[in-house]
C-alpha positions as CSV (number, residue, x, y, z in Angstrom):
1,X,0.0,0.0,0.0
2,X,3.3,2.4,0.1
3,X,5.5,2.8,-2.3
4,X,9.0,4.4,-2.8
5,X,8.9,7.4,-5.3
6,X,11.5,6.0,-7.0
7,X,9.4,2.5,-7.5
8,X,6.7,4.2,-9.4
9,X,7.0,3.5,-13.2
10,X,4.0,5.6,-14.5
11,X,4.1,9.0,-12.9
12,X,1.1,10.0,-15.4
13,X,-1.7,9.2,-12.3
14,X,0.3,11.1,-9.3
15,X,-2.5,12.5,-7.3
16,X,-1.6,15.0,-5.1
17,X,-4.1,15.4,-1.9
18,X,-3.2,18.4,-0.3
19,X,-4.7,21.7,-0.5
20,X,-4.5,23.7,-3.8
21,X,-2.3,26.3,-1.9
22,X,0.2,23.4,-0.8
23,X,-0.5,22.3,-4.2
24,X,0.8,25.7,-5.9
25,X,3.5,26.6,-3.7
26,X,5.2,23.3,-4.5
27,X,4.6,19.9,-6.6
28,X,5.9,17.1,-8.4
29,X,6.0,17.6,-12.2
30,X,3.5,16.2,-14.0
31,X,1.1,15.6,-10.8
32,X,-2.8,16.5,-10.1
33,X,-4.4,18.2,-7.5
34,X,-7.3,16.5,-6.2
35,X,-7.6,17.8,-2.4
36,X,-8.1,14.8,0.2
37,X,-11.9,15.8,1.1
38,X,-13.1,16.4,-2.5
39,X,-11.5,12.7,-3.8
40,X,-12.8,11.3,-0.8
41,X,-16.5,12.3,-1.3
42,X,-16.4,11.9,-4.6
43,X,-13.9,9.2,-5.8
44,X,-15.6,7.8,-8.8
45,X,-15.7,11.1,-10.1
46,X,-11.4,11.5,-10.4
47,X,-10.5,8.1,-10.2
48,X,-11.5,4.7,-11.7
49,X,-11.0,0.7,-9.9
50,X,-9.0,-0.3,-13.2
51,X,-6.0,2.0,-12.9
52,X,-3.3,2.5,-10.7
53,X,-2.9,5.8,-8.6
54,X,-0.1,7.2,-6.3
55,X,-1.2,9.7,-3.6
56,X,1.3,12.0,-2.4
57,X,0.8,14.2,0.5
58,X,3.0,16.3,3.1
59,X,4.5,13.7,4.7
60,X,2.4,10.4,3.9
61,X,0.7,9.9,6.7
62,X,-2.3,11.3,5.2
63,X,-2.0,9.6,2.1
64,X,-1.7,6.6,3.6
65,X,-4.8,6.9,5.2
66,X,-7.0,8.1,1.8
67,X,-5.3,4.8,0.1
68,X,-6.3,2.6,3.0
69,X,-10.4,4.0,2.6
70,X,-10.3,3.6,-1.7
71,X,-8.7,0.3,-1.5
72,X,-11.5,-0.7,0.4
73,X,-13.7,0.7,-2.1
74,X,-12.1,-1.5,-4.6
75,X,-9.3,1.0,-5.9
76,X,-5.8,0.1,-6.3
77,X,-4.1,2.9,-4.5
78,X,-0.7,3.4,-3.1
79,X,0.6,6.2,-0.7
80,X,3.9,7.9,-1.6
81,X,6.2,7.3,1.4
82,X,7.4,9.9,3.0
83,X,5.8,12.3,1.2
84,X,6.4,15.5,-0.5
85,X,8.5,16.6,2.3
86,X,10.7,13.3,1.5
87,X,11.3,14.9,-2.3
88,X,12.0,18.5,-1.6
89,X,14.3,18.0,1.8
């Protein structure tokens, strides 16, 4: 359910979750910014259960968590350890 940054092959469906001002003041190239509450109460509506997607968030704690609900759900979700802090540190 975590993965390495490194480890990820497609970085096409990063999702960042935190807030659009984290989002703007720093990202990872290439990412979208889906805030945690919005993709939680409407999943269906960003992702879909036949792709892979990475969630990154400050430190992946929180990521962890949204992957842990969606997989649930039937997603297949992994959490970016360590976070975005991990990348830019």
């Amino acid at each position: 359910m975590q993965i390495d940054f490194s480890e990820i092959s497609n970085k096409d469906n990063i999702i960042d979750i935190r807030s659009n001002f984290e989002f703007n003041k720093y990202s990872v190239s290439g990412s979208i910014n889906i805030p945690r509450n919005e993709l939680l109460r409407n999943p269906e509506r960003y992702i879909n259960k036949f792709d892979t997607y990475y969630f990154i968030c400050s430190k992946g704690h929180t990521s962890l968590s949204v992957s842990k609900i969606l997989n649930a759900l039937g997603y297949n979700t992994y959490s970016i350890t360590g976070g975005i802090e991990k990348l830019f540190n």
